[in-house]
SETILO-863799 format. One record per residue: x, y, z of N, C-alpha, C in turn; residue number from 1; chain; residue in one letter. Coordinates in pm, 1 decimal. Example, Ala and Ser with C-alpha at 12.3 -4.5 7.8 and 13.67 -1.06 7.14 Angstrom:
2
      n.px      n.py      n.pz     ca.px     ca.py     ca.pz      c.px      c.py      c.pz   nr  kette  rest
    1319.0    -569.0     780.0    1230.0    -450.0     780.0    1320.0    -330.0     780.0    1      A     A
    1285.0    -225.0     708.0    1367.0    -106.0     714.0    1290.0       3.0     787.0    2      A     S
This chain:
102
      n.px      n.py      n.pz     ca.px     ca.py     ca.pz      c.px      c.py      c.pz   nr  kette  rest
      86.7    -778.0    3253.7     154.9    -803.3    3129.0      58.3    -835.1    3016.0    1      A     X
      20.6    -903.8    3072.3    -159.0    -956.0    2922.1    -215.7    -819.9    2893.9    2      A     X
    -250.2    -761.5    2987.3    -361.6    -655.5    2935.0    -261.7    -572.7    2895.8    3      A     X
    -151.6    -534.4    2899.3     -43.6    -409.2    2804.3     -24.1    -507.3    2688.6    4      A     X
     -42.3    -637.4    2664.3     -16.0    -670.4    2545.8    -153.3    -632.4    2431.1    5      A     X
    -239.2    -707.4    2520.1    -424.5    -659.5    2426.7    -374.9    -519.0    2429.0    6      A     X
    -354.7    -392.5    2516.0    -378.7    -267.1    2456.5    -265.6    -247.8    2330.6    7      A     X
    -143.1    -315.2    2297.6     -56.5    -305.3    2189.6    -155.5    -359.5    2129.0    8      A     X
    -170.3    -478.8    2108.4    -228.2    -521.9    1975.9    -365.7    -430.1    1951.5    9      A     X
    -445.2    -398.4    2020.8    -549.7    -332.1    1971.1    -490.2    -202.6    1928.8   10      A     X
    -400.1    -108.2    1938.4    -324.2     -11.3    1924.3    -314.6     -65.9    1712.4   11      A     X
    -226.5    -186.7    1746.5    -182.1    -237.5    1605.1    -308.4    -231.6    1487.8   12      A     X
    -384.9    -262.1    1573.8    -545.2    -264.3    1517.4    -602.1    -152.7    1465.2   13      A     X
    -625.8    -101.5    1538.7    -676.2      57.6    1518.7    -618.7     104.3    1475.3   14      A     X
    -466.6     136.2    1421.2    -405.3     182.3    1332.2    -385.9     156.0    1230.9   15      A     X
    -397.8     -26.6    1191.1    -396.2     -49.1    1063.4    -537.4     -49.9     959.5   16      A     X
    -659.4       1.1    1055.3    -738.8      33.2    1007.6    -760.4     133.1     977.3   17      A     X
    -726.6     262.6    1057.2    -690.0     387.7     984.9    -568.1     426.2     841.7   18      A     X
    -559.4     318.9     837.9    -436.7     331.7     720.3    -487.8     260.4     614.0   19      A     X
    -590.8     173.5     652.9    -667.7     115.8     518.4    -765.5     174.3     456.9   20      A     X
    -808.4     216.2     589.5    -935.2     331.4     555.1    -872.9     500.2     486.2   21      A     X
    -723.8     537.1     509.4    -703.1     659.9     413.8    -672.6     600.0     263.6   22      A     X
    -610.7     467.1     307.2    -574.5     421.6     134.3    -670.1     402.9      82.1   23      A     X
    -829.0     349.2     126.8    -930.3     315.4      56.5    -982.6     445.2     -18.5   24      A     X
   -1008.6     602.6      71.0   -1001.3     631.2      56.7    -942.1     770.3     -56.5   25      A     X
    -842.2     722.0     -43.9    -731.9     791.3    -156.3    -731.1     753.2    -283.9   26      A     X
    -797.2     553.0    -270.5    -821.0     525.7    -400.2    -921.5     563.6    -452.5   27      A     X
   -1061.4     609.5    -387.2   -1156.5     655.0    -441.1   -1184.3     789.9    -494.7   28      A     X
   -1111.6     865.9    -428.3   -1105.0     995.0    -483.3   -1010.9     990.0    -620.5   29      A     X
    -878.3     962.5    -645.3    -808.1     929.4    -717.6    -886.7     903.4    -850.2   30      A     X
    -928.6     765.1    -843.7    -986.6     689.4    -962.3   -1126.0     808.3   -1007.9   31      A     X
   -1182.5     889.6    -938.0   -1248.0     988.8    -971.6   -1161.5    1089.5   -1058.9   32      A     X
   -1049.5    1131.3    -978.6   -1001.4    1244.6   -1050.3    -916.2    1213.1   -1176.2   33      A     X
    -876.6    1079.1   -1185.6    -825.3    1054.9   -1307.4    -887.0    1042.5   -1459.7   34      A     X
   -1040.5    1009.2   -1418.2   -1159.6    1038.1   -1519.2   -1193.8    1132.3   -1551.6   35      A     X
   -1181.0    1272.0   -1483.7   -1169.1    1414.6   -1537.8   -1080.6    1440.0   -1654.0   36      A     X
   -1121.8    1515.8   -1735.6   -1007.1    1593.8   -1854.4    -945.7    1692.0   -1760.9   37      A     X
    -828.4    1721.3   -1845.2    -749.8    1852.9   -1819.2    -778.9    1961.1   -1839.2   38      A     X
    -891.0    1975.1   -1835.1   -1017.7    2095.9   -1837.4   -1029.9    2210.2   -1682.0   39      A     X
   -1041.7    2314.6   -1678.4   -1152.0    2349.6   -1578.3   -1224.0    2306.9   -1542.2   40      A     X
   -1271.7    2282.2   -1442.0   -1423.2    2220.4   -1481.2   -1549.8    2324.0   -1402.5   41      A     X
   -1468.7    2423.3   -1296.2   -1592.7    2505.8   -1244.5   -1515.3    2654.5   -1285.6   42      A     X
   -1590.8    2774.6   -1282.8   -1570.5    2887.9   -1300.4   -1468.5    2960.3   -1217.1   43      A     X
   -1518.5    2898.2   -1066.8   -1404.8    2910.5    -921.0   -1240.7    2870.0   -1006.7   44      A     X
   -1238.1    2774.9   -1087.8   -1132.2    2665.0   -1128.4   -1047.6    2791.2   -1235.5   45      A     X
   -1182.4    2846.6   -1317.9   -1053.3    2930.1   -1366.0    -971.5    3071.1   -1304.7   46      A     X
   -1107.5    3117.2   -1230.8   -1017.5    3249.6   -1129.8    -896.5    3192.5   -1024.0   47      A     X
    -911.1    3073.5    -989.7    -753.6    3034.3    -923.1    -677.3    3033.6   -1000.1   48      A     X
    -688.6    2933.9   -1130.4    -577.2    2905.9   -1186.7    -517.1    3010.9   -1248.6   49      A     X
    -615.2    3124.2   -1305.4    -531.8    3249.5   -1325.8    -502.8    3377.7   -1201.0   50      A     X
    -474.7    3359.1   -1072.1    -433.6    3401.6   -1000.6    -284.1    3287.7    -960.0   51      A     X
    -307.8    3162.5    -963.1    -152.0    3112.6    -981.2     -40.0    3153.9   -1066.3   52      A     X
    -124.5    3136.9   -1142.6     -38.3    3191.9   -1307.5       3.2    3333.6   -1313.6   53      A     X
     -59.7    3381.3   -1298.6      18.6    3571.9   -1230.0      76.2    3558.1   -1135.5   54      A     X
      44.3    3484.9   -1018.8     175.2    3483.7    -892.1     308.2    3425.7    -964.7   55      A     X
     298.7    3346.7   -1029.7     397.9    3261.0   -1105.6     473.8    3394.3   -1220.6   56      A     X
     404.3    3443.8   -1275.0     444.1    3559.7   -1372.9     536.2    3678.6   -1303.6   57      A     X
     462.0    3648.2   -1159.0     546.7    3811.8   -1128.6     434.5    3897.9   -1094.5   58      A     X
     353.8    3907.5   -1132.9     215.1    4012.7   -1116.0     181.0    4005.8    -980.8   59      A     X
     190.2    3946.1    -895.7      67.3    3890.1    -773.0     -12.7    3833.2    -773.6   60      A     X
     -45.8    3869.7    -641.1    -213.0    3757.5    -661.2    -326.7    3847.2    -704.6   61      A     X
    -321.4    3864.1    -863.8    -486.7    3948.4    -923.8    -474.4    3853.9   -1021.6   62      A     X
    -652.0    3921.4   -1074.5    -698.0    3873.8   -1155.1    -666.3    3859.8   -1317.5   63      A     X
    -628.8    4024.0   -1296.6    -593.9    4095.5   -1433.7    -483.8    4192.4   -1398.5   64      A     X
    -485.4    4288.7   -1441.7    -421.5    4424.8   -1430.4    -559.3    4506.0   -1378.1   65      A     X
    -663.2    4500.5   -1327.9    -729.6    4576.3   -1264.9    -845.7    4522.0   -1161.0   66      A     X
    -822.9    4403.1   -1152.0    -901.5    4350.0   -1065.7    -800.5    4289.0    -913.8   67      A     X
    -830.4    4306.9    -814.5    -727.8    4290.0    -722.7    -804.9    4155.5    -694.7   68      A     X
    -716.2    4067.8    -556.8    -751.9    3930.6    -560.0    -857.6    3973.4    -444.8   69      A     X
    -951.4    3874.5    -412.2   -1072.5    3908.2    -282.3   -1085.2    3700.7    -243.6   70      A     X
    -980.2    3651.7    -242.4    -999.4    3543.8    -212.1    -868.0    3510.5    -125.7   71      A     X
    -899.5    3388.3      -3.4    -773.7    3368.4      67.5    -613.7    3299.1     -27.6   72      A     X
    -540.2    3328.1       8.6    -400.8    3340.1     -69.9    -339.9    3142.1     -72.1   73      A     X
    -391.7    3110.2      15.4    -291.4    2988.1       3.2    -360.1    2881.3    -112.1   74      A     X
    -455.7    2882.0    -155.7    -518.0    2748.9    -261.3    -408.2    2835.7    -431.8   75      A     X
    -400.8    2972.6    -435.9    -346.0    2998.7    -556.5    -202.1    2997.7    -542.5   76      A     X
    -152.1    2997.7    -430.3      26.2    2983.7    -377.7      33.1    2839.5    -380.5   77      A     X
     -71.1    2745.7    -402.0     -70.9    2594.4    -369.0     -72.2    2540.2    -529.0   78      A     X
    -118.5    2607.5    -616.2    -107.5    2587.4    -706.8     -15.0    2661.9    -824.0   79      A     X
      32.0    2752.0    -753.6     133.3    2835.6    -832.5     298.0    2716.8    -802.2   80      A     X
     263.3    2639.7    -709.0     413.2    2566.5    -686.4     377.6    2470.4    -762.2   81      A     X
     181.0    2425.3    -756.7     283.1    2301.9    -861.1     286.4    2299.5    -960.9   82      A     X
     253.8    2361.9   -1033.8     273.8    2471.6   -1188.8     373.3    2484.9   -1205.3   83      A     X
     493.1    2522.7   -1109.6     600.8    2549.2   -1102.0     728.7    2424.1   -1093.8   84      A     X
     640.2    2321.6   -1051.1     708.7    2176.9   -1019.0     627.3    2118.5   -1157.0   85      A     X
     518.1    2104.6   -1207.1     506.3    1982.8   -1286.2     462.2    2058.6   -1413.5   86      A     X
     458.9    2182.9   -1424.6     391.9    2267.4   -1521.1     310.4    2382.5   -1540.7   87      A     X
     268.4    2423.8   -1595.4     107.3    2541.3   -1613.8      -3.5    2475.8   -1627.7   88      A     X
       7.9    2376.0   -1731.8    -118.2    2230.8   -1724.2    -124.6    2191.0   -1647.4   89      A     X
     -40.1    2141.0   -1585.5     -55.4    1992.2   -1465.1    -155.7    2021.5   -1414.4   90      A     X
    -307.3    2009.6   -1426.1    -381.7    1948.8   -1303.4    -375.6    1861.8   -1272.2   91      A     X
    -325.9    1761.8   -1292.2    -364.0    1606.8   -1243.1    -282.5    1608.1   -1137.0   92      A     X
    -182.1    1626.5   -1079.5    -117.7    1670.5    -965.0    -150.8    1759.5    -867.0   93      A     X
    -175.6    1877.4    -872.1    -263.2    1959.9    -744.9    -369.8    1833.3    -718.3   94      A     X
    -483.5    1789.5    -820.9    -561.9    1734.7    -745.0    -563.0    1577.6    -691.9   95      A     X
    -435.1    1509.3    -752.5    -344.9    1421.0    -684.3    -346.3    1434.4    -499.0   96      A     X
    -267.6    1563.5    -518.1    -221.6    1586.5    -391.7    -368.8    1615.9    -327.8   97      A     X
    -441.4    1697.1    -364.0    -557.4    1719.7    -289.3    -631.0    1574.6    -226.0   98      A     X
    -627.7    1466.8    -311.6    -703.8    1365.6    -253.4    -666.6    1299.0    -170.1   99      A     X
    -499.4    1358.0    -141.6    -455.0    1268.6      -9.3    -460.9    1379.2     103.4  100      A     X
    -460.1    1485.4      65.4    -468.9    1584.8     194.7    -673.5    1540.3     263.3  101      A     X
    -754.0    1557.7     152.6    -863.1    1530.6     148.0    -876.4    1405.6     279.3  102      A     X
């Protein structure tokens, strides 16, 4: 009976340290990304966001009207929803969410 109780409580343990350690976490990335502008900030940043924005339009996933997409599909389908949920601006949300998936 003692030692199934130590393995609960250490159970209790080890879990509430993994939960301090994603919140610590989450706050640090966070308080980073909230100091960013609503800018681009890398070149990668604008070929997604205008492959969301055409999935969102109706076009697909390209670049233009003559450039086809050569990148995997789910980061511009990830951001075409939340474009679609919080705006065309909203970055501060994709990378919201990113710092808790992170």
């Amino acid at each position: 009976m003692m030692y199934d109780a130590a393995i609960r409580a250490s159970a209790r343990t080890g879990s509430a340290f993994l939960v301090a350690l994603f919140v610590a976490a989450f706050l640090v990335r966070a308080a980073y990304v909230v100091t960013l502008d609503e800018s681009l900030q890398f070149a990668d940043s604008v070929g997604y966001d205008a492959l969301a924005k055409n999935l969102l339009a109706g076009k697909g996933l390209v670049f233009d009207e003559t450039h086809q997409v050569v990148r995997a599909p789910f980061y511009p389908i990830f951001l075409a929803a939340c474009y679609e949920l919080f705006g065309p601006g909203a970055l501060l949300m994709p990378r919201l969410i990113q710092c808790a998936v992170g």
